[in-house]
C-alpha atoms as one frame of an Amber mdcrd trajectory, in Angstrom:
protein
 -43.985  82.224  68.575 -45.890  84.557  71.438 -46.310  81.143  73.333 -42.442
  79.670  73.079 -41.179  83.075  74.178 -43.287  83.006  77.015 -42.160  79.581
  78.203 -38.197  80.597  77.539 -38.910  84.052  79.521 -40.895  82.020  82.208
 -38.194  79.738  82.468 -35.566  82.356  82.752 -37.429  84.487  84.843 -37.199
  81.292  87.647 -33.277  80.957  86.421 -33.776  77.574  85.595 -30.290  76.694
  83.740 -30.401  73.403  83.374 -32.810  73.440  80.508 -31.820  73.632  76.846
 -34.799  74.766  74.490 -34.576  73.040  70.897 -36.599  74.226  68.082 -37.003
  71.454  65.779 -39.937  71.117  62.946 -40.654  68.663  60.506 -38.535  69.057
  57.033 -40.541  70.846  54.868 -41.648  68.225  51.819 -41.934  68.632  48.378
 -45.652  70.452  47.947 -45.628  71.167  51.054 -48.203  74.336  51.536 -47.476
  74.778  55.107 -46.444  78.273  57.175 -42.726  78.822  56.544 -40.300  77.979
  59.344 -39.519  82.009  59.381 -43.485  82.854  60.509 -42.546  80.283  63.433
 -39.124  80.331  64.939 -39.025  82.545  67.893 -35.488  83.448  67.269 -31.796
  82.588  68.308 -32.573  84.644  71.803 -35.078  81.882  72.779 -33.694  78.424
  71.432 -30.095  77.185  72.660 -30.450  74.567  69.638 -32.494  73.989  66.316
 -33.359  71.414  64.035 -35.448  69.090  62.318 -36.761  65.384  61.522 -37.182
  63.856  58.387 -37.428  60.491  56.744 -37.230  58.685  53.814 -39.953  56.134
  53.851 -39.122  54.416  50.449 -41.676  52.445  49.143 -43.280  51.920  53.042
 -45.017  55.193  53.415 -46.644  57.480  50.805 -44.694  60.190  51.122 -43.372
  60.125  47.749 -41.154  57.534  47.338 -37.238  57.349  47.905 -35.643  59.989
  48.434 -32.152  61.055  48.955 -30.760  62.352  52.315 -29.892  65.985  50.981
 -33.442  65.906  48.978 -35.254  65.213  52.500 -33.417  67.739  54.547 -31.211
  70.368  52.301 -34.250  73.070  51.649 -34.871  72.816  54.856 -31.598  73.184
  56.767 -30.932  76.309  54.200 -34.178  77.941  55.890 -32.242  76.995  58.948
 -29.295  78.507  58.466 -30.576  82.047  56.874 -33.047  82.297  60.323 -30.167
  81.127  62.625 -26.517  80.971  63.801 -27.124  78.236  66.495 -25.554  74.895
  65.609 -28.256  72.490  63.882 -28.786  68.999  64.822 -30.635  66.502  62.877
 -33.021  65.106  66.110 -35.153  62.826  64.547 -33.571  60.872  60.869 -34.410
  57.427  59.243 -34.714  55.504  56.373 -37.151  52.221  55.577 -35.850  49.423
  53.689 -38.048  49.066  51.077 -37.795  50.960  47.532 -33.908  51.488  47.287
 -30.998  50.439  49.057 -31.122  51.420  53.016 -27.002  51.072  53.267 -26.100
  53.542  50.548 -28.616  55.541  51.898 -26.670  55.697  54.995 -23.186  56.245
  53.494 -24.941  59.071  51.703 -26.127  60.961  54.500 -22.770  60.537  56.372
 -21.087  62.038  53.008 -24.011  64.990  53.188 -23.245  65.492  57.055 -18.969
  65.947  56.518 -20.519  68.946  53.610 -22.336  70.702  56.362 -20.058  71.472
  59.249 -23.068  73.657  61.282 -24.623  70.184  61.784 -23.142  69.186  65.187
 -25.636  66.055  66.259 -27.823  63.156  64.675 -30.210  60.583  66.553 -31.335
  57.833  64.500 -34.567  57.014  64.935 -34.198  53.284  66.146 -37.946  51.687
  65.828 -40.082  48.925  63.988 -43.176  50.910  63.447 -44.795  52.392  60.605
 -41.637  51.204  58.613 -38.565  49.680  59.800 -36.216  52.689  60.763 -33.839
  50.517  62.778 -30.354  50.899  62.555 -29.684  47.064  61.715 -32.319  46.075
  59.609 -29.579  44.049  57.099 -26.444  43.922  57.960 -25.609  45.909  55.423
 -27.765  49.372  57.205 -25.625  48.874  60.075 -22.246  47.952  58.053 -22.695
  51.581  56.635 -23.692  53.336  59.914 -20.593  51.494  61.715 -18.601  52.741
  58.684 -19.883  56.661  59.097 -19.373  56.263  62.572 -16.033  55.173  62.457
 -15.475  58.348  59.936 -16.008  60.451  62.598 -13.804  59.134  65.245 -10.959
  59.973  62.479 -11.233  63.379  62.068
């Protein structure tokens, strides 16, 4: 926290404005035994932004099997919102293939997004690595982002 705030205050101190600062930690996991996102955020004086990344790495990864959007990220973007007023983006979000369907998936987080209205941006994480996070995997992944997408140019 000590080291943030003295990069913001440095920062401001030159009166650099064309730099946004975005807090954004990992979703905190089921057994997760890590310091609470409350011992680290350095408060809504020194981020213009927050956030986090999480996954859902199916039956790719071993971090415990498939999981729902809202199960990935809800406990975390409750911690969120009782440490800050800022408008939350989701910066880092993807979903493997393998263990469950990767389309409903999708359609699911787009139906969890419309629920939270302090959630105000979303980058997919588009890359064949550990897993395959991209976007158009099947058709049917990218059928269901086209179709969130398109929810959002209607409202």
């Amino acid at each position: 926290v000590q080291a943030w705030r003295h990069v913001v205050d440095r920062f401001r101190a030159l009166h650099a404005t064309n730099v946004r600062f975005v807090w954004c930690p990992n979703v905190t996991w089921r057994g997760s035994t890590r310091t609470t996102y409350a011992d680290l955020f350095p408060g809504d004086r020194y981020v213009d932004l927050v956030g986090v990344d999480g996954y859902n790495g199916g039956r790719d990864l071993d971090w415990g099997g498939w999981q729902s959007f809202a199960d990935i990220v809800d406990t975390s973007l409750d911690a969120l919102a009782a440490l800050s007023s800022r408008d939350v983006w989701i910066y880092e979000v993807g979903s493997a293939e393998a263990g469950g369907s990767k389309a409903a998936w999708i359609a699911e987080m787009w139906t969890a997004l419309a629920q939270r209205r302090q959630i105000t941006g979303l980058v997919w994480f588009n890359e064949r690595r550990e897993a395959d996070w991209r976007v158009d995997s099947s058709p049917q992944a990218l059928a269901a982002m086209r179709a969130g997408l398109g929810s959002l140019a209607a409202r």
